[in-house]
Backbone as JSON Lines, residues from 0, in Angstrom:
{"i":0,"aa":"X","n":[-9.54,33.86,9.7],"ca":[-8.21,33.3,9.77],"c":[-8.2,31.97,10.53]}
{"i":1,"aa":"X","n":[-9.13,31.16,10.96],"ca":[-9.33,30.61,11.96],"c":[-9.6,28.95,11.26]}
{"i":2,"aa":"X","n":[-9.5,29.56,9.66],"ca":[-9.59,27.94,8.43],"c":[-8.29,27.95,8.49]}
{"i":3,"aa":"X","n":[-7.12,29.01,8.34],"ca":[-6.27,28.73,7.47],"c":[-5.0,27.44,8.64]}
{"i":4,"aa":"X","n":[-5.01,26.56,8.19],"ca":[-4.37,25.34,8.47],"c":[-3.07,25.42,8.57]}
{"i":5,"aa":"X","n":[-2.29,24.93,9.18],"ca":[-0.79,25.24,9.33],"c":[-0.05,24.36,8.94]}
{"i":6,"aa":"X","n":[1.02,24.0,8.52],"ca":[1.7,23.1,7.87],"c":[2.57,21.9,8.64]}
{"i":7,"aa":"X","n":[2.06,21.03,8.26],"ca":[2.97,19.77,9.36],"c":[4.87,20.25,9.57]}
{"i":8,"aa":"X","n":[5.47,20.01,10.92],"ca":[6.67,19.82,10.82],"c":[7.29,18.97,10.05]}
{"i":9,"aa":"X","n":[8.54,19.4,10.1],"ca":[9.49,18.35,9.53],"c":[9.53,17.01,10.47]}
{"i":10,"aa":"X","n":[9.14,17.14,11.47],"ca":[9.21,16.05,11.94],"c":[8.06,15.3,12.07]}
{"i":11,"aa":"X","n":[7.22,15.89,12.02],"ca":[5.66,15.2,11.41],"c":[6.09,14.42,10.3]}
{"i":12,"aa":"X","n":[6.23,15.04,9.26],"ca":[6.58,14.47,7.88],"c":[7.3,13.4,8.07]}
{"i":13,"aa":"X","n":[8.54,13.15,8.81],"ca":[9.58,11.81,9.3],"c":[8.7,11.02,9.99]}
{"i":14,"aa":"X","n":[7.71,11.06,10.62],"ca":[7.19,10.52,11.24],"c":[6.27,9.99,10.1]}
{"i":15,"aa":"X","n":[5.49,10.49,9.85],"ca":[4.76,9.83,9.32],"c":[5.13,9.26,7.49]}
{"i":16,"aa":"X","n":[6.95,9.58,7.16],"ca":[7.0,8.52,6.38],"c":[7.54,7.18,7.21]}
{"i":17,"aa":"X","n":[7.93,7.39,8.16],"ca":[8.47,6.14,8.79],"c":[7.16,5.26,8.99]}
{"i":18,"aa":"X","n":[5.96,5.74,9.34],"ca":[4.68,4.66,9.44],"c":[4.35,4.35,8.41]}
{"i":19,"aa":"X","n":[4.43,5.36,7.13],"ca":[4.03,4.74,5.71],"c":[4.9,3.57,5.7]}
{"i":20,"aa":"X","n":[6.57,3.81,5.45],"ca":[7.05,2.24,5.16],"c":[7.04,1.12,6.42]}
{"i":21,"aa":"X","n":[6.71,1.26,7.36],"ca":[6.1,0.03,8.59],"c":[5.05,-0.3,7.89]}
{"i":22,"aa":"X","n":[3.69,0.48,7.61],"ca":[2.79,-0.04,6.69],"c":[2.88,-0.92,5.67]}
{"i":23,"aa":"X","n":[3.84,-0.13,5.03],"ca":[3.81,-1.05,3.16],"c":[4.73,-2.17,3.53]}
{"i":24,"aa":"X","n":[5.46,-2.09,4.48],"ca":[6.28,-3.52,5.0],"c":[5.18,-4.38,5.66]}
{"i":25,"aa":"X","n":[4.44,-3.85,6.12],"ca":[3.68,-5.24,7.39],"c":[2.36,-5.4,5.95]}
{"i":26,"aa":"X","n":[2.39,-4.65,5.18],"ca":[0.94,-5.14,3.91],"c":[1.53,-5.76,3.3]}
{"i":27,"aa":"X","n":[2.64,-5.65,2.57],"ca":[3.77,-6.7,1.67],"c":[3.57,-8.03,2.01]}
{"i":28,"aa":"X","n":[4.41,-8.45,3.25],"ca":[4.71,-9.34,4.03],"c":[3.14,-10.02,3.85]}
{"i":29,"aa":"X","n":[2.06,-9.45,4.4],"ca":[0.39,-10.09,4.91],"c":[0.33,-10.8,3.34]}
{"i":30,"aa":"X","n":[0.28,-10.01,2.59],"ca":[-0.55,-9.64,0.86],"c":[0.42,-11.04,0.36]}
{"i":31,"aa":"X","n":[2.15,-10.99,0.88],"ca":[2.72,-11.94,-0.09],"c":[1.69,-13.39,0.41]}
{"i":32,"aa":"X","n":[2.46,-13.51,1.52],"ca":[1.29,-14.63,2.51],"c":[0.18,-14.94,2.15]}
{"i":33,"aa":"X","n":[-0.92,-14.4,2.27],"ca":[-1.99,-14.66,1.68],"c":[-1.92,-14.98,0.09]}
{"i":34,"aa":"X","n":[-1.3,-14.59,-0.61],"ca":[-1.55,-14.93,-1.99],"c":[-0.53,-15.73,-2.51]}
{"i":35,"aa":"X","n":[0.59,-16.4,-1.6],"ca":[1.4,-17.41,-1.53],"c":[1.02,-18.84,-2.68]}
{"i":36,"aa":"X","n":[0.2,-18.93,-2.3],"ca":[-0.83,-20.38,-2.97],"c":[-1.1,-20.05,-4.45]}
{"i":37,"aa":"X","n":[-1.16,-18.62,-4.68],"ca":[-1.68,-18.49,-6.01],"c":[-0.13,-18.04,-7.47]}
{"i":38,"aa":"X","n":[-0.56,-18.44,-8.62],"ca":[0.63,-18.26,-9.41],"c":[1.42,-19.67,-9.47]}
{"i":39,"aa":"X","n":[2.48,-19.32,-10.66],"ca":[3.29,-20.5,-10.81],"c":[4.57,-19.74,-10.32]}
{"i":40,"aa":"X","n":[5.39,-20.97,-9.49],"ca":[6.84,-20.26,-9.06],"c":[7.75,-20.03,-10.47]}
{"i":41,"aa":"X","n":[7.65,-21.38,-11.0],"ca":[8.5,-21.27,-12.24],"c":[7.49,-20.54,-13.58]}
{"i":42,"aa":"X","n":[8.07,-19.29,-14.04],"ca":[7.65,-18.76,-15.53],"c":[7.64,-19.44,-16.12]}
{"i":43,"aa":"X","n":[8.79,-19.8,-16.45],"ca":[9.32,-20.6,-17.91],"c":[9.01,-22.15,-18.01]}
{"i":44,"aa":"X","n":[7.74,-22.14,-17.93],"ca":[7.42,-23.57,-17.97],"c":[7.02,-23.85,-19.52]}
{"i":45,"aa":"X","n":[7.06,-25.4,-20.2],"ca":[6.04,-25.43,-21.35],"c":[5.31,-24.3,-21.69]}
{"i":46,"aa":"X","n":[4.08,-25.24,-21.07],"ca":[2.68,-25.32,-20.82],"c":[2.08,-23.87,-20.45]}
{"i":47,"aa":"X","n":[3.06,-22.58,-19.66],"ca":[2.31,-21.66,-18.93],"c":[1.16,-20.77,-19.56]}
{"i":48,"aa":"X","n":[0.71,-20.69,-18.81],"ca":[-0.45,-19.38,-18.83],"c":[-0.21,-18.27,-17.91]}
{"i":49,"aa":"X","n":[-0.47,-17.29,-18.39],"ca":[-1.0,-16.11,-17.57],"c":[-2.2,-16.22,-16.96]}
{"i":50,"aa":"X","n":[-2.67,-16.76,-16.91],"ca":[-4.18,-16.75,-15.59],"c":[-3.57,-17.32,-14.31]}
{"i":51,"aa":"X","n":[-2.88,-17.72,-14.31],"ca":[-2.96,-17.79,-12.36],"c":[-2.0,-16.99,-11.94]}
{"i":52,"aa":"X","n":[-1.12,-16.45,-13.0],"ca":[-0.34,-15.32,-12.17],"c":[-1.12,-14.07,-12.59]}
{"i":53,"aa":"X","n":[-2.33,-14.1,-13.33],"ca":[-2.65,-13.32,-13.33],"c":[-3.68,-12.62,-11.93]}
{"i":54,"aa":"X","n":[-3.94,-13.84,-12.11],"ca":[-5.16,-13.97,-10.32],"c":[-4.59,-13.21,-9.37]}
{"i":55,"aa":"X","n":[-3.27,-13.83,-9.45],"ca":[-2.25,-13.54,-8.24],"c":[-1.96,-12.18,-8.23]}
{"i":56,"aa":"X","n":[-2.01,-11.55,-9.04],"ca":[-2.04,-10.15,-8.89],"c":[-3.31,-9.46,-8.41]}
{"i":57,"aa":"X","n":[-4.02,-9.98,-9.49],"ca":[-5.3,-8.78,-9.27],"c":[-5.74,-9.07,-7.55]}
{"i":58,"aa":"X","n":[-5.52,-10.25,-6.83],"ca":[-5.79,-10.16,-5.43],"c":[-5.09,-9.36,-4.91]}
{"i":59,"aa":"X","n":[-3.84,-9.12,-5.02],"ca":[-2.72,-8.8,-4.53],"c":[-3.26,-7.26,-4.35]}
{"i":60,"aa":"X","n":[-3.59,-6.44,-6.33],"ca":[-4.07,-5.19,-6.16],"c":[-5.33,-5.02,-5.13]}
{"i":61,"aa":"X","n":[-6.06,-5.82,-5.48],"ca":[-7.52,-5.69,-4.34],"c":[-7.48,-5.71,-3.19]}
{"i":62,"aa":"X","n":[-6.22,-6.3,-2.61],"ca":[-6.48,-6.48,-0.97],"c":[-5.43,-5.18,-0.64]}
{"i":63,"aa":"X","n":[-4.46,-5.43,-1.1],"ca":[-3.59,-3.92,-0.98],"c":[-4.36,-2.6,-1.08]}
{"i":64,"aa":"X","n":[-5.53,-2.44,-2.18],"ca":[-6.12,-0.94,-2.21],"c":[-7.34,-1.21,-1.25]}
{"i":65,"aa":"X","n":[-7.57,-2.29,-0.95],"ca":[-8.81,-2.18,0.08],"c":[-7.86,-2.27,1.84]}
{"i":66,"aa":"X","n":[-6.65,-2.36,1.56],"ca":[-5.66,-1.91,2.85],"c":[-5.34,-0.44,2.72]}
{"i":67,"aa":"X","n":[-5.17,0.01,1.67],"ca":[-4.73,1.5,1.66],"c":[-5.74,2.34,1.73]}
{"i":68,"aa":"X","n":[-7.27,1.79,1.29],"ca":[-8.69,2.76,1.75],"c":[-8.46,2.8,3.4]}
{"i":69,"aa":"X","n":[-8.73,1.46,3.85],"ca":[-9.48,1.02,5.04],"c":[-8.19,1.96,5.87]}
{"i":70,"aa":"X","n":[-7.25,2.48,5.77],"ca":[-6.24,3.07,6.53],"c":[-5.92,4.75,6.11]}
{"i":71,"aa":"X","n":[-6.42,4.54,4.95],"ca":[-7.03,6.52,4.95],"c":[-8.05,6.69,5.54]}
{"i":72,"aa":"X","n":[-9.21,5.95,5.66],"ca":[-10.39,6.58,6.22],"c":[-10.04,6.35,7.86]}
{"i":73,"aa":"X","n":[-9.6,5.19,8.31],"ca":[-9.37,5.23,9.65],"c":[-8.86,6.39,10.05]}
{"i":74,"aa":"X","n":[-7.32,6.82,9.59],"ca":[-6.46,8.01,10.24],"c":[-7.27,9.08,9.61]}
{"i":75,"aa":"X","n":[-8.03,9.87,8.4],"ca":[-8.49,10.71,8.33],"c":[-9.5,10.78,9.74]}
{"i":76,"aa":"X","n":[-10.06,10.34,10.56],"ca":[-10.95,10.26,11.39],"c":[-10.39,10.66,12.31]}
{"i":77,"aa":"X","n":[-9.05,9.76,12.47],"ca":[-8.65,9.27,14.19],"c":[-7.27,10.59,14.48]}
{"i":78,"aa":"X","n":[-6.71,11.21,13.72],"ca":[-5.65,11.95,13.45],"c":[-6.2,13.48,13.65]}
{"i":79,"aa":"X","n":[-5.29,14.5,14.43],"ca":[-5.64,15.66,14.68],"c":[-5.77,16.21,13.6]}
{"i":80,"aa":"X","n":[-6.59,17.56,13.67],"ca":[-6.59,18.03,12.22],"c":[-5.1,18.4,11.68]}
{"i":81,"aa":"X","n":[-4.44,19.02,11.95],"ca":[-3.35,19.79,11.5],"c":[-2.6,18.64,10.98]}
{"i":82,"aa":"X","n":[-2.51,17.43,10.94],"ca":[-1.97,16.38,10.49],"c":[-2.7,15.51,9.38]}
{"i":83,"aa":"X","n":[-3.61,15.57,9.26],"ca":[-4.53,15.56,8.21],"c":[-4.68,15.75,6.88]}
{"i":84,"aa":"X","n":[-3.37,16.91,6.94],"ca":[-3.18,17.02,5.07],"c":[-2.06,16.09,4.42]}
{"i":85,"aa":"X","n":[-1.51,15.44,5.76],"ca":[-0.31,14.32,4.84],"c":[-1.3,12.98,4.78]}
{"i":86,"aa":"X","n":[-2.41,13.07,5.12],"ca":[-3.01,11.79,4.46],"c":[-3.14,11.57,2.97]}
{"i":87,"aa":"X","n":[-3.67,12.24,2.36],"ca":[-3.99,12.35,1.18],"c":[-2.3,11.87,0.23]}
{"i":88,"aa":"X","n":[-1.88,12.74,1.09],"ca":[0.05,12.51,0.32],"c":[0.08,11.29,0.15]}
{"i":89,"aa":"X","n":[-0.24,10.53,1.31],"ca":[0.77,9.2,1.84],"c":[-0.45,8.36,1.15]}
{"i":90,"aa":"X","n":[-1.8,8.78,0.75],"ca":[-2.48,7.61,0.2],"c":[-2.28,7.15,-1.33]}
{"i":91,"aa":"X","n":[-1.92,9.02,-2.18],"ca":[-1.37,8.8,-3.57],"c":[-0.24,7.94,-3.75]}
{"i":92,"aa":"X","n":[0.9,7.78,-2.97],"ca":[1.69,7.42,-3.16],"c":[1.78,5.57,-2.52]}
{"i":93,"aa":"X","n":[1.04,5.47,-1.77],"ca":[0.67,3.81,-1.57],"c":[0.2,3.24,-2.56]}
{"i":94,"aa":"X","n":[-0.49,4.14,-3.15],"ca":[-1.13,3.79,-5.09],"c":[-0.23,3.43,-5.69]}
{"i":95,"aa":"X","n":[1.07,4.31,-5.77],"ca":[1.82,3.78,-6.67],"c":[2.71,2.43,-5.9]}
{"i":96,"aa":"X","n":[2.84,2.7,-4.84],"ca":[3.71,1.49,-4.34],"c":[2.8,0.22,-4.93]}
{"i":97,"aa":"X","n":[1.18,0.24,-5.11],"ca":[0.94,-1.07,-5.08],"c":[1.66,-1.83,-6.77]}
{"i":98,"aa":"X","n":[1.95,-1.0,-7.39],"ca":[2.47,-1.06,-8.67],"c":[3.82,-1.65,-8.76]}
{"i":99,"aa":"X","n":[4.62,-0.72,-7.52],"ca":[5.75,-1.41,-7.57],"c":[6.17,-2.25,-6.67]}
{"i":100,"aa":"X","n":[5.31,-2.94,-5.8],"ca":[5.12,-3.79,-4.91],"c":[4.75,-5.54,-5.89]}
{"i":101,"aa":"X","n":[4.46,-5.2,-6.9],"ca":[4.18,-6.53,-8.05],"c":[5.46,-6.87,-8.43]}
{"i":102,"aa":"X","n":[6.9,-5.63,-8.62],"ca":[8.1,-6.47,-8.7],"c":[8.72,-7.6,-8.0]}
{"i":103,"aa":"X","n":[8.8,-7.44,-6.24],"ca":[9.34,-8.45,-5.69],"c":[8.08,-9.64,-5.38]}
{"i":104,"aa":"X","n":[6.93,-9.15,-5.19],"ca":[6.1,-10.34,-4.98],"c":[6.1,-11.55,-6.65]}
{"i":105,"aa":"X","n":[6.96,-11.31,-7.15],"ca":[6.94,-11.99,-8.17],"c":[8.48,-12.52,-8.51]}
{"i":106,"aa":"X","n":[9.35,-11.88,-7.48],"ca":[10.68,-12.23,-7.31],"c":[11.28,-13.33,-6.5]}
């Protein structure tokens, strides 16, 4: 009996969605910044192409999922066990944020 794991509080859970969105706010903010330079502001140009807004993404995905590794493996480490099973939660779902994190960085 000494595996079986106990289930985070409710207030674990508040807690640790409140650090997920401090996270995806302070990676937003970094990710827009850094990739500021890349892309055209205006779509509707002539001339446009999709390659530099295309760039502008795929950095965007790369540095965002190499922010959402580098911060599962940290807290899987650094985090008591019993808190440990909302990692996995909070990393599926940063996956999808990076998806919908391409709406406003393009807004």
């Amino acid at each position: 009996m000494a595996d079986v794991s106990e289930k985070s509080s409710a207030s674990a859970l508040l807690a640790g969605l409140l650090l997920f969105v401090a996270f995806e706010t302070v990676a937003f903010y970094s990710l827009q910044y850094l990739t500021s330079g890349l892309g055209e502001s205006n779509q509707y140009q002539e001339h446009n192409t999709i390659v530099s807004n295309w760039v502008k993404t795929m950095v965007f995905f790369v540095a965002h999922l190499v922010l959402v590794i580098v911060a599962m493996l940290v807290l899987s480490n650094r985090l008591p066990r019993r808190y440990r099973g909302q990692v996995m939660g909070w990393f599926y779902l940063a996956l999808l944020m990076s998806f919908v994190l391409i709406i406003p960085l393009f807004g």
